[in-house]
DRENZA-536440 format. One line per 3 residues: for each residue z, x, y of C-alpha. Coordinates in steps of 0.5 Angstrom, whole numbers. Layout:
! DRENZA-536440
Z:X:Y; ...
! end
This chain:
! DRENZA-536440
0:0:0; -2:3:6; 2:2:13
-3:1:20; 0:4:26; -2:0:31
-4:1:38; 2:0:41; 5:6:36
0:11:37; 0:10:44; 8:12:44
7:17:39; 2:20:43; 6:20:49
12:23:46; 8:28:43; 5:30:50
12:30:54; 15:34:47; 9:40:49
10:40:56; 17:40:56; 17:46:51
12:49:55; 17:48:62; 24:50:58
21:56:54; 21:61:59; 27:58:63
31:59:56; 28:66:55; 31:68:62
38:66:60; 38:70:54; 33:76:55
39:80:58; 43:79:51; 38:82:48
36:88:51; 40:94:49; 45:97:53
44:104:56; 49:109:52; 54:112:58
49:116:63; 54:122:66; 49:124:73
51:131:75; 53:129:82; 52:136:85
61:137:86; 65:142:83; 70:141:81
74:147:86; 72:143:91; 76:136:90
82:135:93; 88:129:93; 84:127:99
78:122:97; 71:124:99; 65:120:98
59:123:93; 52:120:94; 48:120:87
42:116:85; 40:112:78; 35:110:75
36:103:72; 31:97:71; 34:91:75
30:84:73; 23:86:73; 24:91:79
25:98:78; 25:102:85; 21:109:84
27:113:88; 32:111:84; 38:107:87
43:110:91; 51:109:90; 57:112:93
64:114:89; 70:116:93; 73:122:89
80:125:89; 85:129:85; 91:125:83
95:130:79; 90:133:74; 85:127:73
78:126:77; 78:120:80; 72:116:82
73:110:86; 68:105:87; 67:103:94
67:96:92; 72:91:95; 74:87:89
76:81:94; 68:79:98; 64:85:95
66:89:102; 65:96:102; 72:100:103
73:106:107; 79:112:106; 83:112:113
79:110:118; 84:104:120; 90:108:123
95:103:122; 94:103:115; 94:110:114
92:114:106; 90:108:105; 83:105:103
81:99:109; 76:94:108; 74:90:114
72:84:112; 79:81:110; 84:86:111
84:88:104; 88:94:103; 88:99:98
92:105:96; 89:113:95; 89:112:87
85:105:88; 90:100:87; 91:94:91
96:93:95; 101:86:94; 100:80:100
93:84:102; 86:79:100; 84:84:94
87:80:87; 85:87:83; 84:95:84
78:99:85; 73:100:79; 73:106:76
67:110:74; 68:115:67; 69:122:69
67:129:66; 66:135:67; 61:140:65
60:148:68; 66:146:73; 62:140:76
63:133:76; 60:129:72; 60:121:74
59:117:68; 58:109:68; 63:104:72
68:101:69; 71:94:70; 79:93:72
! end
């Protein structure tokens, strides 16, 4: 016994079968873009030799510019990106701070607010923190400085990937 599709059938599967296609055709490259980053393999800690010897860090931080090379999104500038550290001594470990506040993402900088003396100041918010990165209680940061691995190599620093705090 065979079953008639009629018209009205055809028409709905037709359609749906259409809007099914289109669908997939819209959502696909949007799924891709979420998961793409899941499925890109992590670059192994890349230490950069960023031209400081260890002779020259003191308990004062200075900051040290280095340039990487990474693929952002589709984008990959061709003179690297230039980041910056604040590095110091602090006993015997190496220090390197990021100078990103972790409260609004402002860029800190090391005693230049004279009523905050020894201190890193972001302007943004009046967020404080101390020499060795952590924030300081009542002040708008909710979290510490990042830190970037450290090693020395030759007697020089070498400054590897950033880790969070």
């Amino acid at each position: 016994m065979s079953k008639k599709v009629s018209r009205r059938q055809f028409l709905t599967y037709t359609l749906g079968g259409t809007a099914g296609f289109l669908a997939s055709g819209l959502l696909f490259p949007m799924v891709r873009f979420a998961v793409d980053p899941m499925l890109k393999k992590g670059e192994a800690g890349n230490f950069l030799d960023v031209g400081l010897k260890v002779d020259e860090i003191t308990d004062t931080p200075i900051s040290v510019k280095f340039v990487i090379h990474r693929k952002d999104g589709w984008y990959e500038p061709p003179k690297g990106e230039t980041m910056t550290a604040w590095v110091l001594k602090e006993g015997n470990e190496i220090l390197a701070l990021s100078p990103v506040c972790k409260h609004l993402g402002c860029t800190v900088s090391y005693n230049t607010n004279p009523q905050f003396k020894n201190e890193f100041f972001c302007p943004c918010h009046f967020g404080r923190y101390t020499k060795d990165g952590t924030n300081v209680p009542g002040t708008p940061p909710a979290k510490p400085l990042d830190r970037y691995e450290t090693k020395i190599e030759n007697g020089k620093l070498l400054i590897g990937p950033l880790k969070k705090a």
